[in-house]
N, C-alpha and C positions, 0 to 999 in steps of 0.2 A: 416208685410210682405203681408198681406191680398189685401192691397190697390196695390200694387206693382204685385200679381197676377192676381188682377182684369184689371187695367192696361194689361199687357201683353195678358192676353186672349181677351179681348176688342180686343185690334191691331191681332191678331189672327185672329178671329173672321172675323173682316172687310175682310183680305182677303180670309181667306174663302166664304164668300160671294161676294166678285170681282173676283172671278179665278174662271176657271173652275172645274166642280166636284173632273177629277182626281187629280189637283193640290191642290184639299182642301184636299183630303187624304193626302197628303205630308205634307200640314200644320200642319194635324192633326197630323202626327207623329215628326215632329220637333216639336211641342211645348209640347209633353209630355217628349222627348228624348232629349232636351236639355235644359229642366228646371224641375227639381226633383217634382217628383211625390208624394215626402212626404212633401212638401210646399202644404196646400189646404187652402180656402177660408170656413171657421166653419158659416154654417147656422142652427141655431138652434142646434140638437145636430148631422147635416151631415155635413160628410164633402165633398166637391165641390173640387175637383184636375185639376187643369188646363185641364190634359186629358178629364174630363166628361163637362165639359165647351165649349172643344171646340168640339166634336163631337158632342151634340146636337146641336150648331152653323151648322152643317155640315147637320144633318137629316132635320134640318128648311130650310136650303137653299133648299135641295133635293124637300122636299112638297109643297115650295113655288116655286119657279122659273123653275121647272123639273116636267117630267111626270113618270123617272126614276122608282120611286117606284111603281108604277101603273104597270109598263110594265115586274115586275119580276115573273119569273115563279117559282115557286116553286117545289126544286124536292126535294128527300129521304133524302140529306144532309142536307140540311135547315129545313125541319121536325121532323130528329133528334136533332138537335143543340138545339133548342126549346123543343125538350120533354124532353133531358135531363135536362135541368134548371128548366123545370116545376116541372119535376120526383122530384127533388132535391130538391123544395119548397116544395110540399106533404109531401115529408118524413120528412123532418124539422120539419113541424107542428106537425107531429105525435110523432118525438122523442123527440123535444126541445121545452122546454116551451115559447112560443111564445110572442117576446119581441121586442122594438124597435128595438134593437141590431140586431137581427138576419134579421130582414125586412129593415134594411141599408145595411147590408153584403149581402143580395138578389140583394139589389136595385142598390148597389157598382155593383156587379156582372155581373149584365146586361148592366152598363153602358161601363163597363171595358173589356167587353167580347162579349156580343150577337151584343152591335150593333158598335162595330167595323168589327165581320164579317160580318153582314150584310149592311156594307157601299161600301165593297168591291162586294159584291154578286151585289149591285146596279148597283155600279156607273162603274165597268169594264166588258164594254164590246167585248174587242178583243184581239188581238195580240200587237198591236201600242199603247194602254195606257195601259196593262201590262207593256211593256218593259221602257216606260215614268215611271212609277211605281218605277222597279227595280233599274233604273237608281237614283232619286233621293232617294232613300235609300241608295242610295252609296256614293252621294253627303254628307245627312244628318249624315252617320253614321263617315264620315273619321275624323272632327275634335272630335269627340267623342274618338276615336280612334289614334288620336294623342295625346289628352292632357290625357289617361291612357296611354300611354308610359311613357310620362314626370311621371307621378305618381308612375308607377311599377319603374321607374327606381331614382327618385330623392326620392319619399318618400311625395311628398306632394301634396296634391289635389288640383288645382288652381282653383275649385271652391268650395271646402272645404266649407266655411261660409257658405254656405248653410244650413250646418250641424243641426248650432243653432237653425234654424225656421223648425227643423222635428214636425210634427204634432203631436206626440203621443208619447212623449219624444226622450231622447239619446238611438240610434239603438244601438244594442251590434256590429253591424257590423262595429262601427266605432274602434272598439281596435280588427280587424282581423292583426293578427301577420304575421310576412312577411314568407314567406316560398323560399328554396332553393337562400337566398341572393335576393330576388325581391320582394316588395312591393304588394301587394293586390287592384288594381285599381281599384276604383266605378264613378268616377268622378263627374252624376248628379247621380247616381241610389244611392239605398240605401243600397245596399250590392254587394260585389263583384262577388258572384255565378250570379247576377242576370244582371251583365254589361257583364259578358262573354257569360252569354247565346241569350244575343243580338244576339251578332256576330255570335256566331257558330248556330243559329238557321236560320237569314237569310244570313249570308255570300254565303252559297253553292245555295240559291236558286237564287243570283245573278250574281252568274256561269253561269247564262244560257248565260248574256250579251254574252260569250267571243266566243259564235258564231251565232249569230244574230245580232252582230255591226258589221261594216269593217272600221267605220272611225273612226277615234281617238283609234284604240281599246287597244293601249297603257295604256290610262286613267284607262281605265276600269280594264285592269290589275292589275294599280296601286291601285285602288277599293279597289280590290278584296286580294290583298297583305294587304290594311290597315284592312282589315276587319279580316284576321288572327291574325296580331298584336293585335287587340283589345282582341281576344280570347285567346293569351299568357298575355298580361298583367292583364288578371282576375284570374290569376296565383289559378286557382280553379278545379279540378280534374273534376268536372259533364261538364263546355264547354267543356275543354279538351278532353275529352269523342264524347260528341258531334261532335264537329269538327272531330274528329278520325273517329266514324262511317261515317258518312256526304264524306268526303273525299274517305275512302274506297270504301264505295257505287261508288261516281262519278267517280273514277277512271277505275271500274269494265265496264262501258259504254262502252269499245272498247270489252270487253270478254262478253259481257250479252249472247251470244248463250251458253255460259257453264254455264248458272245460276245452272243448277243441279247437275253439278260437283262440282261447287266452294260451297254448299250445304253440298253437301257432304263430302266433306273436313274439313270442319267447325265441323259437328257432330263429327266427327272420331277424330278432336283435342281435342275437350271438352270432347269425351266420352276416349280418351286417359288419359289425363290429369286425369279426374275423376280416374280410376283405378292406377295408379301411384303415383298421391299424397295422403299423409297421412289425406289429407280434402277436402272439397267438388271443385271440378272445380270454381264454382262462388268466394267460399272464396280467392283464389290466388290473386282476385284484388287489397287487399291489398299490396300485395309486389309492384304495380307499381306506385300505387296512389303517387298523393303528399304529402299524409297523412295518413301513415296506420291507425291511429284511426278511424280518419272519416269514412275510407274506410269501417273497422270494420263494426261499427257502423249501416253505412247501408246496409249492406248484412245481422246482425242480427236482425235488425228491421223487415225485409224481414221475417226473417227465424220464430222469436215473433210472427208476426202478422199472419203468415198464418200457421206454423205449430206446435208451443208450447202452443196453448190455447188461445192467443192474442184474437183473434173474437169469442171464446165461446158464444154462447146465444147472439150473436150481428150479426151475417152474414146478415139476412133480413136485417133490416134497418138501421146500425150501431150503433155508439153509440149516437151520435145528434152532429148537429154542435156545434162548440166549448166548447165540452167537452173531457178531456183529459183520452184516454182510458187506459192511468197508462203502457205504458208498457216501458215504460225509466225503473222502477222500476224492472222490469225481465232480463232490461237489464246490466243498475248498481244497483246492491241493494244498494249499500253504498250512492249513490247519492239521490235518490228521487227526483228529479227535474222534471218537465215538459217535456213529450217529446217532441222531436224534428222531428216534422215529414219531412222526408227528400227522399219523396217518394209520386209524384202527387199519381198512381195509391192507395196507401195505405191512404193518404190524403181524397180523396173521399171517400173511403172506412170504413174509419172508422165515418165518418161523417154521410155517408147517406147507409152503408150498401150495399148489390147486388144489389139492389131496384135502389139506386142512380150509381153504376159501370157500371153496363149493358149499359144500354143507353151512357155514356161517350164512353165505347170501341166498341159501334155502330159505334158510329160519328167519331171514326180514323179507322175502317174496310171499311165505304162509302168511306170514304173520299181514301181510300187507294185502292179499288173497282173503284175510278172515275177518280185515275190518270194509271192504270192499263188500262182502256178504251182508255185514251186520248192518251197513248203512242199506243193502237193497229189503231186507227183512224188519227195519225200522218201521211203526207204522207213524208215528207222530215224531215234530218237529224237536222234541225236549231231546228224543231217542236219538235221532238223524243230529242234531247236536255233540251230541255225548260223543257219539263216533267218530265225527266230524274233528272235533278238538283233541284228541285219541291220536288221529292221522296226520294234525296238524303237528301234534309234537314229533311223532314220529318220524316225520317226514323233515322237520329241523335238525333232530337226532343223528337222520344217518347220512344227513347232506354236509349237518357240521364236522365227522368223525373222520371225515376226506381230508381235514386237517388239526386232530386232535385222538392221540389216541385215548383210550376208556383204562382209569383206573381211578384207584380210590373208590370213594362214595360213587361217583357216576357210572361206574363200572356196575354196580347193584343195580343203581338205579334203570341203568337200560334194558336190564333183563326182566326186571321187575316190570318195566314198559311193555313189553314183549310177552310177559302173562296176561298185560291188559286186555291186550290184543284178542289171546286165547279164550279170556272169560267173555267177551264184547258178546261175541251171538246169543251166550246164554241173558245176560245183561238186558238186551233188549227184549228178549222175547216175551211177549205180551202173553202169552197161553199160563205163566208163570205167576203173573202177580194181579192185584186187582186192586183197584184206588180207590182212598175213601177220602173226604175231606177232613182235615181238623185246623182248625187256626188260622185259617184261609190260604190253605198249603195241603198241595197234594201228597199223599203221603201214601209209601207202596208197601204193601204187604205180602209178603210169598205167600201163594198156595201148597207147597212142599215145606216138610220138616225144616225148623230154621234155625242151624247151630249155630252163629253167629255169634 
């Protein structure tokens, strides 16, 4: 199957290097998103995933044919993104015996993470190839999106065969049991948590289209409709999640003058709740999930790791990359199995300790600090929109990753989120661009050189 990826990133490739920058980012994310990221190309003992293939294709075009890179400014969010990956090598070396292993999962990490956001920090510089952006993510994600219906609903993946050429044996995610009469969709991903978190991570930030388009904007609708289905047929409690906060958020858009109210509302349910039930307000999630176990599971993981001794004599630096801090064990004794960690923030955390967290919950504080700017510096509603929908995923992102940890495709995809963030200020700013009609659709033009 090697031959066969080389192939396809080849043709990849080419057009990445025939098309313009923003459309190489579109490349780039169809040929991770519709051919499975656990097919790679074994060099020596790395493995090459069509995804890392074809972004450095993407960074080569940038250096060679553009001045893109040269002309980026660097601010507080791109300083973090980098110190924390650095932070998180330091500590590595400190806690974990330093072995090829650990210096590919660095090298995977940067490929898989740092310089997809910063292809996005590059190569988008406005309003009009953000929205080209969005647009084609809606394109690329609906057949995605269609053939997990077919699967939630018939029971069989039609690109299934896939399965056989996973790189690192049979996933356990291929025997996920069907839940409430509907099937578990992955279609190319390798686990289902990880095809719905597609959806519900960019669906809502492609909410912005549905008031900065006027033509077609049926289409987009339609987008926007398949991009929920994708996140029901991941028939997995953490999208679902997602999409729920995500939604809530965007819908709050027309009440945002009461954010202190609707605040406050919120506390006096939870802190109701708390006094009322016979367990703690967080534990109830259980009874809605689609799995009370699971549900369990991850709210006592939570509760192990940070207040039954879990991080004893590990909070500094945790405990090292991949090694397993035993607490499945406190949580089934009977079992003794490997944990499962099912929780970015506690994922870091046990890995690289405060040392390594800090800096991560930097980089969604900026990041959350810069879409809070761009919404005060919006002048019009389209703009105050776009931001809006921005924050609405975001804010599903890192409320659902408290029980799900980030890999695979979604693993890009959040960081790629997190560039969003970083372009928003330029994005809106109005001193930039200047509108003219055509087609009875506004349409924006940069007043700065447009490499696009």
């Amino acid at each position: 199957m090697a031959g066969v990826t080389l192939l396809i990133a080849a043709i990849a490739c080419i057009f990445v290097f025939a098309l313009r920058p923003i459309y190489g980012i579109l490349i780039f994310l169809a040929a991770f998103l519709w051919y499975p990221t656990y097919i790679t190309v074994p060099v020596g003992t790395i493995d090459f995933t069509l995804r890392r293939i074809v972004i450095l294709a993407l960074f080569a075009k940038l250096f060679i044919q553009t001045d893109l890179p040269l002309r980026l400014k660097f601010n507080w969010l791109d300083k973090f993104v980098i110190l924390q990956f650095l932070i998180q090598i330091l500590v590595g070396i400190t806690n974990t015996q330093l072995s090829m292993a650990f210096l590919e999962n660095r090298g995977g990490e940067f490929l898989d993470s740092i310089l997809p956001y910063f292809a996005i920090r590059i190569i988008v510089q406005n309003k009009q190839q953000y929205l080209t952006l969005l647009k084609g993510i809606l394109i690329i994600a609906a057949p995605l999106a269609i053939l997990g219906l077919y699967e939630c609903i018939i029971g069989v993946n039609p690109v299934g065969f896939f399965g056989k050429y996973y790189a690192w044996g049979a996933p356990k995610s291929a025997f996920a049991p069907p839940r409430a009469g509907f099937h578990r969709a992955k279609v190319t991903f390798s686990q289902p948590i990880m095809y719905g978190m597609f959806f519900s991570m960019l669906g809502p930030v492609c909410a912005a289209l549905l008031k900065n388009i006027r033509k077609n904007k049926n289409v987009y609708i339609l987008g926007i409709a398949l991009m929920c289905i994708g996140v029901f047929a991941s028939v997995s409690s953490g999208p679902w999640l997602s999409a729920l906060f995500a939604c809530f958020f965007i819908i709050f858009y027309r009440y945002k003058k009461y954010w202190k109210v609707g605040l406050l509302l919120i506390v006096l349910m939870f802190g109701t709740l708390e006094i009322i039930s016979e367990r703690h307000f967080y534990d109830e999630i259980d009874r809605v999930a689609l799995s009370g176990e699971t549900a369990w599971y991850r709210i006592k993981l939570i509760e192990v790791a940070l207040f039954e001794g879990g991080m004893r004599d590990h909070w500094l630096t945790g405990y090292g990359w991949g090694v397993d801090p035993g607490w499945m064990k406190q949580i089934y004794p009977d079992r003794g199995t490997m944990t499962d960690m099912t929780n970015q923030y506690l994922s870091i955390l046990s890995g690289f300790g405060l040392i390594g967290l800090i800096p991560f919950l930097g980089v969604l504080l900026i990041a959350m600090k810069m879409l809070i700017n761009s919404f005060k510096i919006s002048k019009n509603d389209s703009n105050r929109w776009l931001v809006w929908c921005l924050s609405g995923g975001l804010f599903g992102a890192v409320s659902a990753i408290l029980s799900v940890s980030l890999w695979d495709a979604p693993l890009t995809i959040f960081y790629m989120m997190i560039a969003f963030c970083g372009i928003m200020p330029t994005v809106v700013k109005e001193r930039n661009i200047k509108y003219i009609m055509r087609n009875d659709e506004y349409k924006e033009v940069s007043l700065i050189t447009n490499y696009s």
